[in-house]
C-alpha positions in Angstrom: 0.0 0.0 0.0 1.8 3.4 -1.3 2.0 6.2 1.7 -0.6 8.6 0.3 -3.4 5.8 0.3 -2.0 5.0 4.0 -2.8 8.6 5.0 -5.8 8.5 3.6 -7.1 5.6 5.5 -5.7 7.4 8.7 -7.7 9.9 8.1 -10.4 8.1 7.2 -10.4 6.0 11.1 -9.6 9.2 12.8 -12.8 10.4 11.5 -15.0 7.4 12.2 -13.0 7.4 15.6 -14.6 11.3 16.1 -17.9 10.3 14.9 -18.2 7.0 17.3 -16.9 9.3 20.5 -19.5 12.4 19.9 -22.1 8.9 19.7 -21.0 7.7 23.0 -20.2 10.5 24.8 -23.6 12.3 23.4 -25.2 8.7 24.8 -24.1 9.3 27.9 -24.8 12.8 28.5 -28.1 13.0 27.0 -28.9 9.5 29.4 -27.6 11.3 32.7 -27.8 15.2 31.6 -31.0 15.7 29.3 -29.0 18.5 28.5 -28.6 17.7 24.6 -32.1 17.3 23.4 -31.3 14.9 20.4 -32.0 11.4 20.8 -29.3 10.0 18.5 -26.6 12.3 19.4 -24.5 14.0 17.7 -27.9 14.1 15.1 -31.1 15.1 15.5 -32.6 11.9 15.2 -34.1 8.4 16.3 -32.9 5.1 15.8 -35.9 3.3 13.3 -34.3 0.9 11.2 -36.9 0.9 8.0 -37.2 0.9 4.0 -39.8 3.5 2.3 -41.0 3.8 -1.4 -37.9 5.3 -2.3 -35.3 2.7 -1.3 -35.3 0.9 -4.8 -34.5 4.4 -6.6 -32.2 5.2 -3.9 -30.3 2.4 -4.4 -30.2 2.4 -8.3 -29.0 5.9 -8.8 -26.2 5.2 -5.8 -25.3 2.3 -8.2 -25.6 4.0 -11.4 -23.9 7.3 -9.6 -20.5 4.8 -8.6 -20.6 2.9 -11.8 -20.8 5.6 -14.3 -20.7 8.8 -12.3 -16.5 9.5 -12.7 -16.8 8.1 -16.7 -19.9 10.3 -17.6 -17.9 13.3 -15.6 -14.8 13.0 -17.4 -16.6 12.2 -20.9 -19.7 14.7 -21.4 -19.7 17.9 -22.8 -19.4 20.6 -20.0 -23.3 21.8 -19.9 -24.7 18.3 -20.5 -22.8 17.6 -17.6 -23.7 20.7 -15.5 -27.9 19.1 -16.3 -27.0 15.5 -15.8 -25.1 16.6 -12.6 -28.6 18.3 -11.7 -30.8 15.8 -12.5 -29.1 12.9 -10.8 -28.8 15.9 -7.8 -32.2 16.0 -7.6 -33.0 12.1 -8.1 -30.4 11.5 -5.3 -32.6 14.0 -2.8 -36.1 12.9 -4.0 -35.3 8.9 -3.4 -33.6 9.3 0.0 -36.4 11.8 1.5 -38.8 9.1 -0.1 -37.4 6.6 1.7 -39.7 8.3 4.7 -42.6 8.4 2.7 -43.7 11.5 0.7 -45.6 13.1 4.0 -42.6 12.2 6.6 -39.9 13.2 3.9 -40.9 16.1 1.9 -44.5 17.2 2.4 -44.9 17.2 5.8 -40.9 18.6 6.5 -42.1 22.2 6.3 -45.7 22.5 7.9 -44.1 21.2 11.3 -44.8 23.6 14.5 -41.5 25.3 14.3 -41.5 25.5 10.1 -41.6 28.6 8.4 -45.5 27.7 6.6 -46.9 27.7 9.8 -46.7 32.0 9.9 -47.8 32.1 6.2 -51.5 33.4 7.1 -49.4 36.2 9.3 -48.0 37.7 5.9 -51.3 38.9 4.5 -49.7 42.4 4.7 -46.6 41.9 4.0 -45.1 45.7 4.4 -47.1 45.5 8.1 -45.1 42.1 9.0 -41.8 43.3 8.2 -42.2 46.0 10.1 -43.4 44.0 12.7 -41.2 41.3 12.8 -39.0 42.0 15.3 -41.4 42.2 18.0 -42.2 38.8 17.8 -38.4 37.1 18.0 -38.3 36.7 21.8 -40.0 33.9 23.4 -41.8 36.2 26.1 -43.0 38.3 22.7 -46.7 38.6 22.0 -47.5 36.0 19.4 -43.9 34.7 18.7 -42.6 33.3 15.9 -42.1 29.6 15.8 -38.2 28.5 16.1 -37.4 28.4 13.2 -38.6 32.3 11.9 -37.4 33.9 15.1 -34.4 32.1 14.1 -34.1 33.5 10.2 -34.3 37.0 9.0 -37.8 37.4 6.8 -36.7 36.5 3.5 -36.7 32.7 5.0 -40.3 32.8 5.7 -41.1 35.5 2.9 -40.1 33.0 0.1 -42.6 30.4 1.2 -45.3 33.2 1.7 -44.4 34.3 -2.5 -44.8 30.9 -3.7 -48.2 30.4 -1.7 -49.1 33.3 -3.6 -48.2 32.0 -6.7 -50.3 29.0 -6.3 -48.1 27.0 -5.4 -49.6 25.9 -1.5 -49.0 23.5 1.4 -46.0 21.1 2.2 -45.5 19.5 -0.8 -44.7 22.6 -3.1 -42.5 23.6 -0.5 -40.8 20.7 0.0 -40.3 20.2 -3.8 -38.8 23.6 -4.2 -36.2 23.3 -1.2 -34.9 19.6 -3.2 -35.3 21.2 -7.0 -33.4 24.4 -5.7 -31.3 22.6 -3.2 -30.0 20.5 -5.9 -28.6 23.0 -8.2 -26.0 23.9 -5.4 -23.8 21.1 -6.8 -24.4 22.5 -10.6 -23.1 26.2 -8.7 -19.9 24.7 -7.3 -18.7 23.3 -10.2 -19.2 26.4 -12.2 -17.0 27.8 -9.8 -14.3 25.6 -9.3 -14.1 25.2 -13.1 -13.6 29.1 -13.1 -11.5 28.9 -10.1 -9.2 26.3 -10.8 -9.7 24.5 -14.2 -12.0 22.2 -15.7 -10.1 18.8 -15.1 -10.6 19.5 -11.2 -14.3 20.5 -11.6 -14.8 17.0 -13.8 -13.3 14.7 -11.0 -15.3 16.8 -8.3 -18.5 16.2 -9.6 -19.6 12.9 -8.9 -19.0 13.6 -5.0 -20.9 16.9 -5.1 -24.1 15.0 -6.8 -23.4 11.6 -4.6 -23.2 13.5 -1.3 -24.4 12.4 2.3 -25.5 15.8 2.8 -28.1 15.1 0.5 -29.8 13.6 3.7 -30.9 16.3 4.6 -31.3 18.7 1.9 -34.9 17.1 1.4 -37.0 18.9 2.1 -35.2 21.3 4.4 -35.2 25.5 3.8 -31.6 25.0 4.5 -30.8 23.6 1.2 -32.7 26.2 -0.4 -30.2 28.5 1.3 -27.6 26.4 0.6 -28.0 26.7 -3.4 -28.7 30.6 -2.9 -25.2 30.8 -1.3 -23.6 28.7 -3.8 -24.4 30.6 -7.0 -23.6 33.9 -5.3 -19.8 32.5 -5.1 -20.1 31.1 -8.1 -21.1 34.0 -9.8 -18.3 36.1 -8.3 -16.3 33.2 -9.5 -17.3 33.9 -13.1 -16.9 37.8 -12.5 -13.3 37.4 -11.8 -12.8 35.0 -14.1 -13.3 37.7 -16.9 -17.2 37.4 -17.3 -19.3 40.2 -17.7 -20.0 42.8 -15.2 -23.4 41.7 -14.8 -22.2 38.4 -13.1 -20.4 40.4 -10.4 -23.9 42.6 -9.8 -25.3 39.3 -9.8 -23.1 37.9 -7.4 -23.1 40.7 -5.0 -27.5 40.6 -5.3 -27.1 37.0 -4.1 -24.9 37.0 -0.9 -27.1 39.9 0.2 -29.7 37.6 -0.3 -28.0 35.1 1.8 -28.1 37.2 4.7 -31.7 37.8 4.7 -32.3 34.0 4.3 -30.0 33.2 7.5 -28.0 35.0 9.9 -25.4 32.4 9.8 -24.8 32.5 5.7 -22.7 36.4 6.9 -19.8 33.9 7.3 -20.2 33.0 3.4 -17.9 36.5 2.5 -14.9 34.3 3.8 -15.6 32.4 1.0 -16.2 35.1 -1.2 -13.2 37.2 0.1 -10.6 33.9 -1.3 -12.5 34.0 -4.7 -11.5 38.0 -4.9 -8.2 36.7 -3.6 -7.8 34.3 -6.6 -9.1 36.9 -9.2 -7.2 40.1 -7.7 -5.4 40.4 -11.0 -8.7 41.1 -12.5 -10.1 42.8 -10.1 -7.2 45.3 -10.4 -7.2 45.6 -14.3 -11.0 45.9 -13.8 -11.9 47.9 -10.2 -15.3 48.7 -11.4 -16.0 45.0 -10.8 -15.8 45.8 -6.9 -18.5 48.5 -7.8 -20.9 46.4 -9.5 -20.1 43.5 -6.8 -21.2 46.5 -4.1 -23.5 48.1 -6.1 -25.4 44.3 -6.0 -25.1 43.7 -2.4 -26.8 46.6 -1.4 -29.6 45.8 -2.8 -31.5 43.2 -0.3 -30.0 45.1 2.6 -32.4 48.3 1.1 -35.1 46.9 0.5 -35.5 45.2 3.9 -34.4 48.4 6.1 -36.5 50.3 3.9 -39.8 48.1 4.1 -39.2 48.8 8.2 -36.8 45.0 9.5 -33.7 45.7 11.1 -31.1 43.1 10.7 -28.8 44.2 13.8 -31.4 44.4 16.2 -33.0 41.4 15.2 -30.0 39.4 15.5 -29.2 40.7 18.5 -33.1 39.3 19.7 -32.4 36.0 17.7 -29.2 35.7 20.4 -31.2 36.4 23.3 -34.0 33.7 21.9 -31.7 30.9 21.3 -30.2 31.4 24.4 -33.9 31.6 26.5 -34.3 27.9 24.5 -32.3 25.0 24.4 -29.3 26.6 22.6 -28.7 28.4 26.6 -28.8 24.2 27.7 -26.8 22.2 25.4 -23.3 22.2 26.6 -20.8 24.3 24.3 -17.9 21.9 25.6 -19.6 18.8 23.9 -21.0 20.2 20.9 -17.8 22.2 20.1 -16.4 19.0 19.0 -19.0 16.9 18.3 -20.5 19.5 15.0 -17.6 18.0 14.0 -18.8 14.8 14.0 -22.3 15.7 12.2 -19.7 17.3 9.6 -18.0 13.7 8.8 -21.8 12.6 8.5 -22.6 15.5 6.3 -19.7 15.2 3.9 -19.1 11.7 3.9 -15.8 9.7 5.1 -14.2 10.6 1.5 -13.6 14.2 2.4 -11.3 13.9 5.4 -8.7 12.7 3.2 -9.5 15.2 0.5 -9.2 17.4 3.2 -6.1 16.4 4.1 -4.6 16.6 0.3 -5.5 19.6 0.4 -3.6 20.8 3.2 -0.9 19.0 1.6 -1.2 20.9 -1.2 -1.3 24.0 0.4 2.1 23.2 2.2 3.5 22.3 -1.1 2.3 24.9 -2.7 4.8 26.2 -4.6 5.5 22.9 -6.6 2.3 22.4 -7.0 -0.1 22.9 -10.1 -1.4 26.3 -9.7 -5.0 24.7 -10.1 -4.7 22.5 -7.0 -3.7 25.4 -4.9 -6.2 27.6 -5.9 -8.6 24.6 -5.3 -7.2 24.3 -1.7 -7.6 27.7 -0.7 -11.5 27.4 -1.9 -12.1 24.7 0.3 -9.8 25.8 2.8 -11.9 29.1 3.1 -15.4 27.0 3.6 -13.3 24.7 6.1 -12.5 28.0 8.1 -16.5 29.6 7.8 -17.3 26.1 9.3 -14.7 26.8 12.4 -15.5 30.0 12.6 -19.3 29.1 12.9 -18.8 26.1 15.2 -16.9 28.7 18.0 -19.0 31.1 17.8 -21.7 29.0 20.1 -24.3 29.8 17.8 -24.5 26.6 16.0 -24.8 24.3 18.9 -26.4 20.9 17.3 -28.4 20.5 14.7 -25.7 21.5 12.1 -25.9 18.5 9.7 -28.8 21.0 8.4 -27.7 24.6 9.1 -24.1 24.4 7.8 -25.0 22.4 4.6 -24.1 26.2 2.6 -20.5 25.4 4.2 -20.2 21.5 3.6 -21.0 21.9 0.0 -17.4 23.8 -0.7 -15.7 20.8 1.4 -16.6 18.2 -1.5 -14.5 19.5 -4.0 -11.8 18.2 -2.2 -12.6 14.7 -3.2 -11.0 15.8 -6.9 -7.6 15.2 -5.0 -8.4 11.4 -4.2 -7.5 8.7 -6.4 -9.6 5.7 -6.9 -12.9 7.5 -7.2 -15.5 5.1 -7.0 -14.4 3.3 -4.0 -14.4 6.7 -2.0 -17.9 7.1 -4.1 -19.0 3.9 -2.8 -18.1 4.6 0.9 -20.1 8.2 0.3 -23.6 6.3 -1.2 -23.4 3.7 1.2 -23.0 6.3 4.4 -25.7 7.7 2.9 -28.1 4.9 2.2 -27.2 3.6 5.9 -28.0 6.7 7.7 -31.0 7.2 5.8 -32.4 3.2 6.4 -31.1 3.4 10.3 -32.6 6.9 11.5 -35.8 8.7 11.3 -33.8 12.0 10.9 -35.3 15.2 11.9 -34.8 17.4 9.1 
């Protein structure tokens, strides 16, 4: 066995060693404590060993996606790769939430006590609400929201209030707009590493961003809604500096000040966004009205909202006191410091700690290294550090195999440093499969 494959599998049991001690310690907390208020620690889920309508599908496209995913990414012509990359996306999302049943895994996701169309008969006027909404964060509030508004800024809850207005009603819709949406995140990503770093890295990438774990969990939850908004803002930005049109970089700059009205959280994308200006500064500097446009786009959401009467400082500043009056002031910062961790390995699959690790690698070798792989290791190194930065802030205590799927989706590029893709494919589908046959997960 050559050295580089050794590593690999050292990474590989340090994370299983991570993910088995946040399950055993969590055990024995949440048995003696209550403190943690999950019941399968480190997820928010229950042990229910069970097949659905969705298992046979689920299992076909993780066979077709290992079989014929890295020969269909190297071989297809870019954009019929970009749709087939989408539509297998989407077919992965749909059969594992499927393999709840349609009510328990997509229609049902959204209409729960704490889910954002429970307020949608409060936005009949929606100017009123948003001037309103901050009165209603705190728990002792008249009326408050349910957990999850008081925990997003209004765009959240606004973009399920636009599409009941369109028609487009109840759980279902919903829950097929957060999977449709949620799955084009993969399609954004490989724009942008392609623009980033080359298209040889994007091809060998993409059958780990469409065969992901995290797809678990992106149906039907908001968060991979939010997840896909985040990734085409970088990926736009990516094209900007990449010598695109202006446009992209207005574009770009519309989108991540979207991303901050969706979720608080999604601030810590501009690290992200700051590495891709890092990796373009040539352009940027032949071009500095790019920075202008880029601007010009971002303050567009923040307008509108302060405008229409919501204040984003003060109502994060009563989201904090809120998830501090709930269980987010209970669950212990020492335990889930480390163990988010854990729900990361689960999110990303065991394939990305030793991506992650070759890219570190890379990053020390760096100057004898393909320029490509370094700029790729930066990218990913700047999502790994948004991750850290969100995990220490104590804002993100559990529950973060849903709420940091906008960060995990920049880890998986990674994988286009491994060799042997479809055994590390196979370890990702199977994770995947497992998890979703063993738990009733909560998102």
């Amino acid at each position: 066995m050559n050295r580089p494959l050794l590593r690999d599998l050292y990474a590989v049991l340090a994370a299983a060693l991570l993910v088995t001690a946040a399950a055993l310690v969590g055990q024995h907390i949440q048995h003696s404590r209550h403190t943690l208020f999950v019941k399968w620690p480190p997820l928010l889920a229950a042990w229910d060993p069970h097949v659905g309508p969705g298992t046979p599908a689920a299992l076909v496209v993780a066979a077709a996606g290992v079989t014929y995913g890295p020969v269909l990414a190297a071989r297809l012509p870019w954009r019929a790769l970009l749709a087939t990359a989408w539509a297998t996306a989407t077919a992965w999302i749909t059969s594992l939430a499927l393999i709840d049943g349609w009510q328990r895994g997509i229609a049902g996701r959204l209409t729960a006590r704490h889910e954002y169309l429970r307020v949608i008969d409060r936005f009949d006027d929606i100017p009123a609400t948003l001037r309103d909404f901050t009165h209603h964060i705190l728990v002792e509030s008249p009326d408050n929201w349910p957990a999850h508004v008081a925990g997003h800024p209004p765009a959240a809850p606004l973009t399920f209030v636009l599409l009941d207005r369109m028609g487009l009603r109840g759980g279902g819709w919903a829950g097929v707009w957060c999977i449709v949406v949620g799955a084009t995140a993969c399609v954004a990503v490989l724009v942008a590493v392609r623009a980033l770093a080359g298209e040889s890295l994007a091809r060998r990438a993409a059958p780990f961003l469409v065969l992901s774990p995290a797809a678990v969990w992106m149906g039907a939850s908001a968060d991979a809604y939010f997840a896909a908004v985040g990734a085409w803002a970088v990926a736009l930005l990516a094209l900007a500096v990449s010598g695109r049109s202006l446009w992209w970089a207005a574009g770009a700059g519309l989108l991540f000040g979207l991303t901050c009205y969706l979720s608080y959280g999604l601030t810590l994308l501009a690290l992200i966004g700051a590495v891709v200006l890092l990796l373009g500064r040539r352009r940027v500097r032949e071009r500095p009205v790019l920075l202008a446009a880029l601007v010009a786009g971002l303050a567009v959401a923040p307008m509108a909202f302060t405008l229409a009467g919501f204040d984003w400082w003060e109502a994060y500043h009563l989201l904090v006191r809120r998830y501090y009056q709930g269980v987010g002031g209970i669950r212990p910062y020492g335990y889930w410091v480390w163990a988010n961790l854990a729900c990361t390995v689960l999110i990303t699959g065991l394939a990305t700690p030793p991506a992650l690790r070759r890219a570190g690698a890379v990053l020390v070798r760096r100057h004898t290294e393909p320029p490509a792989h370094v700029r790729l290791a930066l990218l990913v190194s700047a999502a790994l550090l948004a991750l850290l930065v969100a995990d220490l802030s104590g804002m993100s205590k559990a529950e973060t195999e849903r709420i940091w799927l906008p960060f995990a989706v920049w880890l998986l590029p990674a994988c286009a440093f491994l060799t042997g893709p479809r055994a590390w494919l196979a370890a990702q589908a199977v994770l995947a499969l497992l998890l979703n046959h063993l738990l009733l997960t909560g998102w």
